[in-house]
N, C-alpha and C positions, 0 to 999 in steps of 0.2 A: 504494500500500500504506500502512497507516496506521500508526503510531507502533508500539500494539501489537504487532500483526502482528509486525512487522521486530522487537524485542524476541522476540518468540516464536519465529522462525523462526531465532535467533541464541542459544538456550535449547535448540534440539532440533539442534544441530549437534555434534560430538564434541568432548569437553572441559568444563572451566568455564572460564566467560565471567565476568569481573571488572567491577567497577561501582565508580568511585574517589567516595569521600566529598566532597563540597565542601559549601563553609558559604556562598559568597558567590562574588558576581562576578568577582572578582577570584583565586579558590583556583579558579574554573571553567576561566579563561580558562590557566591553567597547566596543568591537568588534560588538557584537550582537549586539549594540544598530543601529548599521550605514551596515552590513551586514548581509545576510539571508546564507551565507557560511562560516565556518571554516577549516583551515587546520593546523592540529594536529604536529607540524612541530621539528623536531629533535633536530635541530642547537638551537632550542629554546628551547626545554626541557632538553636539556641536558645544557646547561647555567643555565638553572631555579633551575633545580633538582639537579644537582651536584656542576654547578659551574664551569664544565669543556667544554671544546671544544668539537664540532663537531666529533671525530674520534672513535666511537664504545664504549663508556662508558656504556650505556642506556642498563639498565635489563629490559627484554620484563614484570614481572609481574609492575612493575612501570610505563612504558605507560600505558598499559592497567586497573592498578586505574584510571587513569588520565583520560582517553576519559571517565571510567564508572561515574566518578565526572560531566565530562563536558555533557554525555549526561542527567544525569539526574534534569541538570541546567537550558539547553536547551533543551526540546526535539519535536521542530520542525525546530532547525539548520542544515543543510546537517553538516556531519564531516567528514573528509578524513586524514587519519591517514597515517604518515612516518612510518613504519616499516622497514628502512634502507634494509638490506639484510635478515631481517626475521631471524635472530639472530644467523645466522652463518646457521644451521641445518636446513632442510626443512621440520623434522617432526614437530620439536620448530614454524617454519612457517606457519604451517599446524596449531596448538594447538594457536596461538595467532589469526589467521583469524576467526576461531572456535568463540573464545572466544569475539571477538570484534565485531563478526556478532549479535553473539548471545547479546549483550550489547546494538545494536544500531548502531555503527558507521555504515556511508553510504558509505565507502571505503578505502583501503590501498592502497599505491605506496611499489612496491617491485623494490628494483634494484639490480643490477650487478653486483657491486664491490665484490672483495675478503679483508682479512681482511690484513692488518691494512685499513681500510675503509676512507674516505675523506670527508671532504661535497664535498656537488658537484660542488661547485665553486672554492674549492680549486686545488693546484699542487699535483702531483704524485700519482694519483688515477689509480687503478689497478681492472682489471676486471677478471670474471671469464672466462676460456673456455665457449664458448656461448652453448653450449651441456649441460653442468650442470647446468648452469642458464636457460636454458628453462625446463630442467627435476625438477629442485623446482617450476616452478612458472606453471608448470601443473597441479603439487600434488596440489597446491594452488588454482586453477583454480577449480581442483574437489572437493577442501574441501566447499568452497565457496556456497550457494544458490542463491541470489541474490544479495549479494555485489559487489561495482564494485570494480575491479581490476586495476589500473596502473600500465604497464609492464616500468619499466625505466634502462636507459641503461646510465653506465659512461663512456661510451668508446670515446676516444680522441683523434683513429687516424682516417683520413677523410676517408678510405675505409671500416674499420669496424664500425664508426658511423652509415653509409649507409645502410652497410650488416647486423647488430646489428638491428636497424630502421624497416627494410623492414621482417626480421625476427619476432621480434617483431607483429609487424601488420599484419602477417601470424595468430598468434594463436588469442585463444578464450578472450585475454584480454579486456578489454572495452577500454581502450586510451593508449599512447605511450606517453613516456617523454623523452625526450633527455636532459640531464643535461648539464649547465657549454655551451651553444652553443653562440657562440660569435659575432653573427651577424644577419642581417636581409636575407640575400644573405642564409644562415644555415638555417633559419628558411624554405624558400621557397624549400630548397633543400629536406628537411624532411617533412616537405607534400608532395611533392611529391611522397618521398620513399616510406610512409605509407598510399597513396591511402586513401579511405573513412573512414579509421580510427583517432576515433577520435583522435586530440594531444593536450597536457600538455604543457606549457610553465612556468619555475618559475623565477620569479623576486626576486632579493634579492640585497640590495645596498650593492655597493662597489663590487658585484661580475663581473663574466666573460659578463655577457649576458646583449644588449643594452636593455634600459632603454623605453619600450615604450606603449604609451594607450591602453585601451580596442578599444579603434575606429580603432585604428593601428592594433591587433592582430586580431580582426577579418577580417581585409580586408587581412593579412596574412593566414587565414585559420584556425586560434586557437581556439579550442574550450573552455580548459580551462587555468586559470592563476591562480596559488601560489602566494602570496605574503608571505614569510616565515617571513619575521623577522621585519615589519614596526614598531608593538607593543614594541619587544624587545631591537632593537634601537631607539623608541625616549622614551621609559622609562629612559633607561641608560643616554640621553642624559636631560633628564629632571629633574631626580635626581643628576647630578651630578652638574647642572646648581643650582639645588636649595639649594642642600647643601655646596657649594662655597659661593651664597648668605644669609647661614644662618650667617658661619663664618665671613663672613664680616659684620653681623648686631648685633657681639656683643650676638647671640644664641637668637636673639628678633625674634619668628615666623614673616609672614607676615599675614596681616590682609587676614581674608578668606573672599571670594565674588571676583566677577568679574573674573579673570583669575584664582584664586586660588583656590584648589579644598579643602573643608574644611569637618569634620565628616559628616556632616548634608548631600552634596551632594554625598558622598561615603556610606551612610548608605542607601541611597536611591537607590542608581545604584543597591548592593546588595539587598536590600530586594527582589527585581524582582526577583530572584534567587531561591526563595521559592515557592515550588509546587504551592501554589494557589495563586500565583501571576504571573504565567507564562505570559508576552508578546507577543502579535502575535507580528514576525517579522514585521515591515512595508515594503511594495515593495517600492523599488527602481528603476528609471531608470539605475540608474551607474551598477545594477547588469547585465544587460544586455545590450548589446550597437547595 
């Protein structure tokens, strides 16, 4: 069975099925251990990679090492890859889906936005004519064999959210995402719009969209949830806590064991990492609710 496939058949099972954000190898190899999903997420790699903000930095052949790293670290993790707007071009679109099918990944989110591009929780995001954004993400549609596809839409006025939505879940995409949607009352409105197609929800703190459980989004009607950036904010948030406390202790480490992660427990996360020591995932109930 092929990447996609096993993503899809894990999308039509009851519940939403969660996809945790990682930036890098290292925010993977932590993730895996507590999730059987990853999502390949932008806001993150382009923090990681560059160092820069979310707004269209990211050269498609630099993702595309990246998932080839992470699938071959894991390669019985579902992975769902941002590919932002497919890199401006649709043929560029076409040549990285190619490329990333062909690698492994079990799906990409394409969206809507024209460029200078946003994340999708941020202000003054700009979409394309919806004519041109279904005519790339068709080409994409037929470059595709079995990958799934997430058709996502940034649009932020409430008529064309709707009509964007219901478009959307017209064509051959697998699920629909609606970015940046700021309430619960939005959520029920877009299921609605998109009928038995399945829908995308992404969480990301500090962003537009309430804050709520798998036990919540499924009685919503979600099929699946992003968690973009959990990895990449409490890293920031842990390092920056630790290196506060190193300067106040006079440059003295703190003793490793108990809370503190020391080589011996870091060399062990990685080793799993190594072909012949690939991990079965462990099931989770959290994976599905």
């Amino acid at each position: 069975m092929t990447y996609g496939n096993k993503l899809r058949e894990q999308i039509a099972e009851p519940g939403t099925t969660p996809l945790i954000g990682v930036y890098d190898m290292y925010s993977a190899s932590v993730a895996a251990a507590h999730y059987d999903g990853m999502f390949v997420s932008g806001f993150g790699f382009a923090a990681s990679y560059y160092g820069l903000p979310d707004i269209g930095f990211i050269a498609w052949p630099d993702m595309v090492a990246f998932v080839q790293r992470l699938r071959g670290a894991f390669p019985r993790h579902h992975l769902l890859v941002d590919i932002d707007d497919g890199y401006v071009d649709p043929e560029v679109a076409c040549h990285v889906v190619e490329g990333l099918e062909r690698m492994g990944a079990s799906g990409v989110i394409l969206e809507d936005q024209k460029r200078p591009r946003r994340c999708g929780h941020a202000d003054g995001k700009q979409v394309l004519p919806l004519t041109e954004y279904l005519e790339k993400l068709e080409m994409v549609l037929a470059t595709r064999k079995d990958l799934v596809v997430v058709a996502r839409t940034d649009a932020t006025e409430e008529a064309d959210i709707i009509h964007r939505a219901q478009a959307l879940a017209a064509t051959d995409a697998d699920v629909v995402l609606v970015d940046g949607v700021r309430s619960v009352e939005w959520i029920e409105r877009i299921r609605k719009a998109v009928g038995s197609k399945p829908l995308l929800f992404n969480q990301i703190a500090g962003g537009k969209s309430p804050r709520l459980s798998l036990t919540e989004l499924t009685e919503l009607g979600v099929d699946l949830a992003i968690y973009s950036t959990p990895c990449l904010f409490a890293a920031h948030k842990a390092m920056d806590t630790a290196l506060a406390e190193l300067r106040l202790a006079d440059g003295r480490l703190p003793a490793a064991g108990g809370a503190e992660v020391g080589v011996g427990e870091s060399t062990r996360l990685l080793t799993k990492n190594i072909s012949r020591h690939h991990p079965v995932p462990v099931a989770r109930e959290s994976v599905k609710v």
